[in-house]
N, C-alpha and C positions, 0 to 999 in steps of 0.2 A: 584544149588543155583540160585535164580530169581535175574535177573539185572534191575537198574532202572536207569534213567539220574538223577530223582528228588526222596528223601525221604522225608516227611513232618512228624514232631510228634507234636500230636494234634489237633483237630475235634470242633472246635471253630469256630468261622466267620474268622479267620484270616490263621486259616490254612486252610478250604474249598474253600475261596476264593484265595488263594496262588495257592492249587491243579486245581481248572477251571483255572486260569491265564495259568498255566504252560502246562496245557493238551489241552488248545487250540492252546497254541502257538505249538503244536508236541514235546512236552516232555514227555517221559515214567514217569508214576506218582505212587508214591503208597502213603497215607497219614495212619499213625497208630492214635486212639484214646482209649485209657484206658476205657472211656465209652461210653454213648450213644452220638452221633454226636449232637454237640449243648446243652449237656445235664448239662455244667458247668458254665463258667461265661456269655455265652454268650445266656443263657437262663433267666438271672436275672440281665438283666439290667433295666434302665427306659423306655425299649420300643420304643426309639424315634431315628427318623432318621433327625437331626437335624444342623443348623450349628454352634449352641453353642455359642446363646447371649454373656451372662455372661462371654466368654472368649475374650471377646474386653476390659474387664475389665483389665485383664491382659497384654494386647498388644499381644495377640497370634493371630496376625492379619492373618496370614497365614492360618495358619486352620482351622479359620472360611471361608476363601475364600474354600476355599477344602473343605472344609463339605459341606456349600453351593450348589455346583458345584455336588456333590454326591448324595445331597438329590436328585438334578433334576433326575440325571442318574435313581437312584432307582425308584423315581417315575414313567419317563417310562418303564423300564426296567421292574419292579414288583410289576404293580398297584394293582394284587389282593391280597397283600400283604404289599403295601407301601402305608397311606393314608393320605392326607391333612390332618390338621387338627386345630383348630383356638386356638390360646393363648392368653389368658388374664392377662394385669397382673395391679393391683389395685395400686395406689399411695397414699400414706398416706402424712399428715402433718410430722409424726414424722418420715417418708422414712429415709435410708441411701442413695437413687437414688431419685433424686424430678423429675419433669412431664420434666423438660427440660433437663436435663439429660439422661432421659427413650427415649424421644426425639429422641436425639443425636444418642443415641444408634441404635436408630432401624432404624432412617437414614441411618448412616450406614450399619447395617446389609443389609438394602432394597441396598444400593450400591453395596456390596460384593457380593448381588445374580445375580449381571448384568443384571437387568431389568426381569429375570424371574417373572412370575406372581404373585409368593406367596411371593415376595421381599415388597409387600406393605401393609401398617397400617396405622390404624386408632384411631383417639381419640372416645371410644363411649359418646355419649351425656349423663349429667349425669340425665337425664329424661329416660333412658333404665338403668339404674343401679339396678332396680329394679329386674331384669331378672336374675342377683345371687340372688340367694334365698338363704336368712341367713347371707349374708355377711356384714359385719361390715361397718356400712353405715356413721360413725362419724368419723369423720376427713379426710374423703376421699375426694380426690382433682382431684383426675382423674382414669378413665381405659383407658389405651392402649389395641388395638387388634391386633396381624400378625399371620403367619401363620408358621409353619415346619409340621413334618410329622412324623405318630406314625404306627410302625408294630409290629409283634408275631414275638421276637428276634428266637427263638429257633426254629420256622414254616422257617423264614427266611434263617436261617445256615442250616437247611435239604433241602431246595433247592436249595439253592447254591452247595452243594453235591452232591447231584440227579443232577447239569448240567454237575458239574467234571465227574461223571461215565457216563454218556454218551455220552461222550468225551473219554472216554478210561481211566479215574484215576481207579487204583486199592484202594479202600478204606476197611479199616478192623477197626469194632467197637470192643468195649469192646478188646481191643488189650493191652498188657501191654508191653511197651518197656524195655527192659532190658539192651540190651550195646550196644555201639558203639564204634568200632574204627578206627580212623582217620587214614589211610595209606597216602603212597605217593601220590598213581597214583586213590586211590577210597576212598571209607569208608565200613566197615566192618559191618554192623548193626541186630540188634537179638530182635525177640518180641517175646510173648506168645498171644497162639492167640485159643481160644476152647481148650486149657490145651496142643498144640502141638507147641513146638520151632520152627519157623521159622529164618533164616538168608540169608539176602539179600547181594546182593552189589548195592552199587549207588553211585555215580558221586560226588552227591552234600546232605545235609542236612541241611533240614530247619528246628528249633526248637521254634516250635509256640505255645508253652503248658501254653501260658497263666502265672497265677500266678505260675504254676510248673517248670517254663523255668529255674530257676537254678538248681533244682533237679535234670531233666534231666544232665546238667553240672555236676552231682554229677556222672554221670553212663557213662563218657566218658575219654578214653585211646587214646594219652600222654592226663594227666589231664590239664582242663583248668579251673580259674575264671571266676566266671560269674561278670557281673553289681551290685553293691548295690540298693538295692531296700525297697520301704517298702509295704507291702499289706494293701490296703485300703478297708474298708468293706462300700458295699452301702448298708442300709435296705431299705424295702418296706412291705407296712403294704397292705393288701388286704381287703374293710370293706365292710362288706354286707348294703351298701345303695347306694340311688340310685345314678347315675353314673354323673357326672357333663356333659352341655351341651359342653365344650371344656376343654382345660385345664389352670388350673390358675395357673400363678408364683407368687409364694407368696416368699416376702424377708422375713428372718425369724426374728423372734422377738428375738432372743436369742444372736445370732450373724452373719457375715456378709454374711453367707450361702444363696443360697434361695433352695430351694423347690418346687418339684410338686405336684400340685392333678388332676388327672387325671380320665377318663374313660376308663373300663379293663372289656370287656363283660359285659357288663350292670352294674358293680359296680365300687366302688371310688377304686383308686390306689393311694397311697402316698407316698411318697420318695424325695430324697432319702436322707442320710448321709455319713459322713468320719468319718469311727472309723477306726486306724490304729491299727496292728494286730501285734499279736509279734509271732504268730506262725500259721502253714494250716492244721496240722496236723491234724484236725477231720472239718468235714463240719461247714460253719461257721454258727453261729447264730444270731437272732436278739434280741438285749439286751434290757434290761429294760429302763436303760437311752433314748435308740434310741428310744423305742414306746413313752417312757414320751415327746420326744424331738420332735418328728412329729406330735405327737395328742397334745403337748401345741401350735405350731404351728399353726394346724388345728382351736383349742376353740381360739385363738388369732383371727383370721381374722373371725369364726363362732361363735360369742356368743351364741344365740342363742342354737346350737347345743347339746348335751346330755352331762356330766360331763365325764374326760379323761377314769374316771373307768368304767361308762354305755360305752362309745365307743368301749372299748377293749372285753366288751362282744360281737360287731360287729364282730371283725376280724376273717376273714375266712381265710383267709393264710398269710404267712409273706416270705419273703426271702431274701438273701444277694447276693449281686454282691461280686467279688473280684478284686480290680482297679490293677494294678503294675503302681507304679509312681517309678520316679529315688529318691534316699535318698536326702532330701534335710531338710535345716533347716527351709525352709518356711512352713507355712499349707499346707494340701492336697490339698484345696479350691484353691489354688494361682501357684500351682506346672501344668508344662507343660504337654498336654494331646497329644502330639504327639508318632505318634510309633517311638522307637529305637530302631536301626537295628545296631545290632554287629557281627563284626569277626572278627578274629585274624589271626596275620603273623603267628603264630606256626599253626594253625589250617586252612588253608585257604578255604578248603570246608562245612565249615560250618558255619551259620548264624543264630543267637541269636535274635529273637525280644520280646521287650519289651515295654509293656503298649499297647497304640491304644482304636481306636474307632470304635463302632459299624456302627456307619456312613462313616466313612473312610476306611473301610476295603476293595474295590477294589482297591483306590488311593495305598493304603500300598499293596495291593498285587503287580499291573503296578512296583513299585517301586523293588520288589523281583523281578519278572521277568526281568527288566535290569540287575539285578546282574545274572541272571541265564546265560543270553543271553554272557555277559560279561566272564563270566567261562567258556560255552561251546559252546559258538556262535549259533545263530538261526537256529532254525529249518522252515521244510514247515507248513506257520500254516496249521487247520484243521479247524476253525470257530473264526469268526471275534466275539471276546468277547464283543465289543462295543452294539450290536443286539441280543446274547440272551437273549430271554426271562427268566424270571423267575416266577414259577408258584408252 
């Protein structure tokens, strides 16, 4: 039977980047994923490596400062994969954010990047307003410009991978986990893996599986509860036209959400939404309400553009993200996007997260690793994670 210090279940950005944390610092690593590496929620997000305007709104002032702080790291760390990229976002009369407010905002924001370069914005002159082609030019009272940064989530999570194993992580895709059990002194752990049982022992386990992170809790001995949670579905509409010069934040017309449109290989990318899901059980879909609700969006700020029924003739692909927020009585929209990190006195080698960000996923991984380090004290690292590259 193979021994590990670190089990990881799930092949996501958050458990890839858990596995390089852990393998740099000299931790035996092995991470299972049920499928392709990257090939679930973390391959249909909004693409952005961001520090998340919109969440000053909330007071989640913390993790815009840590997004911030990440986008930089990404940036150097995996420029052919991490790229600037300029946002716009238009002001109306009838705004729920007016020009001094957006203001405010982005003040801030430019503050919470600590003088980094891409920390600064601009009013464009509305003599260049011309330069959205189609956009809704009556009642508009300003454009804002700044900057964050847009990658290929799923290119992104396969090299984060590809660093773990050359670092020494043991990785197995298409792996299906089956049990686990918690002993005294280890954990007991069993996958399927090319139609042949494997069973390990390891130290510690990490359960990173994403929106499946209670199921997993479903297949582990003495039984433990997981977190209440609710699954939140993001859509994204993929339209075969041409690709915007940046990306616009549109607030939506409908209610207090906003919205991106974006450029996705030469064509428009739109998204995204909060439909809360009452089950996971089959891949999720994008619903008719969510296309009417992104494409009324769209004809809202693009009069001009083609009727919501000729647009849908566009669309070349669509997809859903799967959010995990904590159960809460507030909106999705309002609910905290930090990772949560659980373990229990019955269970003490093991660790539950839930939710997280595609952007924060080294931050949240540094954070796993103190717990690691904490359980089984440090090892000699083997490569200073701060410096590699990713490619």
């Amino acid at each position: 039977m193979s021994s590990y210090d670190i089990a990881i279940i799930g092949g996501g950005i958050s458990g890839v980047g858990i596995a390089q944390y852990a393998a740099a610092a000299g931790y035996s690593t092995l991470l299972i994923e049920k499928g392709e590496i990257g090939g679930q929620t973390s391959a249909n997000s909004s693409k952005l490596i961001h520090g998340g305007l919109r969440y000053l709104e909330s007071g989640q002032i913390n993790l815009v400062r840590k997004s911030l702080l990440e986008r930089r790291n990404l940036l150097d760390l995996a420029p052919s994969l991490v790229k600037p990229v300029a946002f716009y976002i238009p002001v109306y009369q009838d705004s729920r954010r007016n020009p001094l407010t957006i203001r405010a905002g982005l003040s801030l924001y430019a503050l919470l990047s600590e003088f980094d370069p891409l920390g600064r914005f601009v009013s464009i002159p509305a003599v260049h307003w011309h330069r959205f082609k189609g956009l809704k030019l009556s009642g508009l009272k300003a454009v804002f410009q700044y900057w964050d940064a847009q990658t290929d989530d799923k290119l992104l999570t396969q090299a984060v991978a590809r660093s773990a194993q050359a670092l020494g992580a043991h990785i197995y895709a298409e792996a299906e986990f089956l049990q686990l059990n918690h002993l005294k002194e280890q954990i007991e752990l069993s996958f399927r893996h090319r139609g042949e049982v494997q069973q390990i022992e390891t130290k510690l386990v990490i359960n990173a599986a994403g929106p499946w992170v209670n199921e997993v809790l479903a297949h582990v001995e003495p039984p433990l509860a997981g977190v209440e949670i609710d699954w939140v579905q993001g859509a994204h509409l993929l339209l075969d036209l041409p690709a915007p010069e940046g990306i616009l934040y549109l607030e939506s017309c409908f209610d207090k959400r906003v919205i991106f449109v974006m450029p996705w290989y030469g064509q428009m990318l739109i998204g995204t939404t909060e439909t809360v899901l009452t089950s996971i059980d089959t891949p999720p879909q994008v619903t008719e309400s969510e296309t009417q609700y992104l494409l009324g969006i769209y004809c809202h700020y693009f009069p001009l553009s083609p009727s919501i029924e000729e647009l849908k003739t566009k669309i070349v692909q669509t997809y859903c993200g799967v959010r995990v927020l904590p159960k809460q009585a507030s909106s999705a929209f309002e609910r905290p996007r930090d990772t949560l990190m659980q373990t229990s006195i019955s269970h003490p080698r093991l660790l539950c997260l839930y939710g997280g960000k595609l952007t924060t996923f080294r931050s949240s991984s540094a954070e796993v690793l103190e717990w690691i380090e904490q359980k089984l004290g440090k090892r000699q690292p083997i490569a200073d994670i701060d410096t590699l590259k990713l490619t």
